[in-house]
C-alpha positions as CSV (number, residue, x, y, z in Angstrom):
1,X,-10.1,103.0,-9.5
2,X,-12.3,105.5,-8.0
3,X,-14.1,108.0,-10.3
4,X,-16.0,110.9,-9.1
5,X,-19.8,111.8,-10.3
6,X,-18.4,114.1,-12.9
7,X,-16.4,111.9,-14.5
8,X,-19.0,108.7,-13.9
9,X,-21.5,111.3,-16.2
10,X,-18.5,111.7,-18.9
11,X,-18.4,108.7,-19.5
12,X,-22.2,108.3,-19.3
13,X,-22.6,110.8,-22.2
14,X,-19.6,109.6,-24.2
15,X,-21.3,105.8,-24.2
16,X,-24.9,107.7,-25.1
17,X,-23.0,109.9,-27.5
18,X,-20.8,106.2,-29.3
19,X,-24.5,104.3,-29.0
20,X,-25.6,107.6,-31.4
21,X,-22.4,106.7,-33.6
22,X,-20.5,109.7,-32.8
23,X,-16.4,108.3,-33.9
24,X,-15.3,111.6,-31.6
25,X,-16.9,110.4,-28.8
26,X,-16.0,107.0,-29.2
27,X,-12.0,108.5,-29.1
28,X,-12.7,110.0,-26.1
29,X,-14.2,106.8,-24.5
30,X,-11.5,104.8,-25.5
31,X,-8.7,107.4,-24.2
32,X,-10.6,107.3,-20.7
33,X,-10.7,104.0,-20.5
34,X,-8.7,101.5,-22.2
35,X,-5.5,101.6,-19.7
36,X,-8.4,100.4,-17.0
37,X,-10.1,97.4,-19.2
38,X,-5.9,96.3,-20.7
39,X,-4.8,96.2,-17.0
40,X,-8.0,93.7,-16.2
41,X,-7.3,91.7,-19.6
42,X,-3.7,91.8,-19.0
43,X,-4.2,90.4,-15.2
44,X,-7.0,87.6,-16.6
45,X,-5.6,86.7,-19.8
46,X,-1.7,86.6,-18.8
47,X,-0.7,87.4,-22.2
48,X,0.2,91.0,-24.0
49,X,-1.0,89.5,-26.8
50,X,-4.7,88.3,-26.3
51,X,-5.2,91.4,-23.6
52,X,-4.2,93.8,-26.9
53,X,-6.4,91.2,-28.8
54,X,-9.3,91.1,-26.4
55,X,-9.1,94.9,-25.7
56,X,-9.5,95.8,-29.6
57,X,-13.0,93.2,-29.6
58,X,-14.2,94.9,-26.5
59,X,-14.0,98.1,-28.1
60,X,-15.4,96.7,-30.7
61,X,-18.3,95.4,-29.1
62,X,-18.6,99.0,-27.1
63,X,-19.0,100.6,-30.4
64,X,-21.9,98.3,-31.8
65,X,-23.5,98.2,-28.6
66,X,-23.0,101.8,-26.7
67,X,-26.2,102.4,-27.0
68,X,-27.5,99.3,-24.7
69,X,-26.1,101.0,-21.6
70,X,-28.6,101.4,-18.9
71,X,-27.0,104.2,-16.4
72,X,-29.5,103.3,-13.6
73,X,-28.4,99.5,-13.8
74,X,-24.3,100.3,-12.9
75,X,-21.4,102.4,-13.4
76,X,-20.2,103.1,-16.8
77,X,-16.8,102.0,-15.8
78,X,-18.4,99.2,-14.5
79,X,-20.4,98.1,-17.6
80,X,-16.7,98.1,-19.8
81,X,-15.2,96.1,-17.5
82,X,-17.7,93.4,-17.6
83,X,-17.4,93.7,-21.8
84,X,-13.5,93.2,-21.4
85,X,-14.4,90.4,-18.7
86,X,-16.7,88.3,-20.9
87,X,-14.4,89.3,-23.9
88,X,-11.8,87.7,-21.6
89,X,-13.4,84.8,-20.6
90,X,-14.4,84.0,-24.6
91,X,-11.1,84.3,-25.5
92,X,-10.0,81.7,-22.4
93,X,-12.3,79.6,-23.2
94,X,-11.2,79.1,-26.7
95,X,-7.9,79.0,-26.1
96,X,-7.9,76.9,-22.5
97,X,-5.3,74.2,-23.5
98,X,-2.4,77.1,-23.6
99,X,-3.2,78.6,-20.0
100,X,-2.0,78.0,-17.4
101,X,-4.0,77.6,-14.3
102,X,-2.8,78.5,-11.0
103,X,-2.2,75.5,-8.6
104,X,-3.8,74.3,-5.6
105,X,-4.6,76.6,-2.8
106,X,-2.5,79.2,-4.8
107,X,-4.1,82.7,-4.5
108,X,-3.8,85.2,-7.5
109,X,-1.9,88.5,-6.5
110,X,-4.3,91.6,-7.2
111,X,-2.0,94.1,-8.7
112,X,-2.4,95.4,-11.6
113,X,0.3,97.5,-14.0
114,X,0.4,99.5,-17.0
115,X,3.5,101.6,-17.9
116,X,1.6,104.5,-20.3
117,X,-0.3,105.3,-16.6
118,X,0.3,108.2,-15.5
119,X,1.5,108.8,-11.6
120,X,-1.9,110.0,-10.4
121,X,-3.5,107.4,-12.3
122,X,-1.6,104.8,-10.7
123,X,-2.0,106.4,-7.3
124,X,-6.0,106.4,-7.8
125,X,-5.6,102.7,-8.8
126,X,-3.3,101.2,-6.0
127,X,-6.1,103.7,-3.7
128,X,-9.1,101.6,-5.4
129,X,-7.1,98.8,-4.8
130,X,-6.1,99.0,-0.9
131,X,-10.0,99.7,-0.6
132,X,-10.7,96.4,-2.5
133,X,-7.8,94.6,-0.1
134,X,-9.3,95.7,2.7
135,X,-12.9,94.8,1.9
136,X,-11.7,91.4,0.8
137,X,-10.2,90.4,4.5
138,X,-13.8,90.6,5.5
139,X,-14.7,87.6,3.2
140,X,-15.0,84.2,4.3
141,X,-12.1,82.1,3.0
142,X,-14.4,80.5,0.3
143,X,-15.8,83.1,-0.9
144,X,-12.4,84.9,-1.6
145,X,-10.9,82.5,-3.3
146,X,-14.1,81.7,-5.7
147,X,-14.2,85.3,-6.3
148,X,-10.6,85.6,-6.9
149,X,-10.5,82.8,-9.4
150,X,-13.8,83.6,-11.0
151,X,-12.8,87.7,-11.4
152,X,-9.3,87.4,-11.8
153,X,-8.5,84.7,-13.2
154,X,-11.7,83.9,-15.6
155,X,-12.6,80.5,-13.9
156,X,-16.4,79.5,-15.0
157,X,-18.9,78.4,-12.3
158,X,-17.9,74.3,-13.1
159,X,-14.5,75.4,-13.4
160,X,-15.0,76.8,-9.5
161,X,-16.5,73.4,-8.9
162,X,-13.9,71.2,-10.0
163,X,-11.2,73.6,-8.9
164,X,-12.4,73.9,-4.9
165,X,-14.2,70.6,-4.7
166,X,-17.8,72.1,-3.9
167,X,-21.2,71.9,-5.5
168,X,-21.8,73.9,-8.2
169,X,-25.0,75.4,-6.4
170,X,-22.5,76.2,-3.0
171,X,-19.9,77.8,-5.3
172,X,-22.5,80.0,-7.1
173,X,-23.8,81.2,-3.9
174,X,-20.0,81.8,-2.5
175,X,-19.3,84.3,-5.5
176,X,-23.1,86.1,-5.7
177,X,-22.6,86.4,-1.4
178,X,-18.8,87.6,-2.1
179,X,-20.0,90.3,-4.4
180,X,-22.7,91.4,-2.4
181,X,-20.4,92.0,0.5
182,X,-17.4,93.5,-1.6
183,X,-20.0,95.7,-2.7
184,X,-21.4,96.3,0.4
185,X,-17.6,97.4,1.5
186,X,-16.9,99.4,-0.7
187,X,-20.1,101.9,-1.0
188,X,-19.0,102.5,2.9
């Protein structure tokens, strides 16, 4: 999921232009975006249902706060996806008894699908995706799997605890380390 500068200040100016309560804007937004924030809800939430449920609240939430988007503190892409992900994580959270948690030692695959994508929009995606892959194999063990589970599969910090038998301090530090150096990775 790679977007160029031109299309990073699109969507820049159609946040800036939805925080000004522009509807038009806000169409465009969600027509440039939404098949990128389903696919995460879809992979965290396992469920067609609470992804189309979670995806019409983050949009929501978009709308009413649009305007709080700071473009010198991330990505624009990046900001959505961490509404959808908190959306996400709400909607586990309240619903917890139905999901089902992967087992043991079991690692999440890291593919993502939506059918209304286009060819070169899947192409760009399973391109963002081999760059993520690779980046990951440069991770230690732990800190792959807490970031797998806490990303992908919406696992709180205790949850991570519990879940890999570790301190809650040494599981925090796994996923901020993790990020730095998937980050790191992927601005090479």
């Amino acid at each position: 999921m790679s977007y160029s500068t031109a299309d990073n200040e699109r969507l820049i100016r159609l946040l800036a232009d939805t925080g000004l309560g522009d509807q038009r804007a806000f169409a465009q937004l969600y027509e440039a975006c939404s098949s990128h924030l389903y696919a995460l809800l879809l992979r965290m939430l396992k469920r067609r249902d609470w992804a189309d449920e979670a995806l019409q609240d983050c949009f929501l939430r978009v709308w009413q706060k649009a305007d709080t988007y700071a473009p010198e503190k991330g990505s624009p892409l990046t900001w959505l996806l961490t509404v959808a992900r908190y959306r996400a994580l709400d909607l586990l959270r309240m619903k917890r008894p139905e999901v089902e948690m992967p087992d043991e030692g079991e690692e999440p695959p890291m593919t993502f699908a939506d059918a209304s994508e286009s060819p070169e929009d899947r192409a760009v995606e399973r391109e963002g995706l081999g760059m993520l892959r690779d980046c990951m194999k440069d991770l230690q063990d732990e800190q792959k799997r807490s970031v797998l589970l806490a990303y992908y599969e919406g696992y709180t910090h205790q949850e991570l605890a519990l879940a890999m038998k570790a301190p809650l301090g040494t599981v925090k530090s796994w996923v901020r380390r993790g990020l730095a150096r998937l980050r790191e990775c992927l601005d090479r």
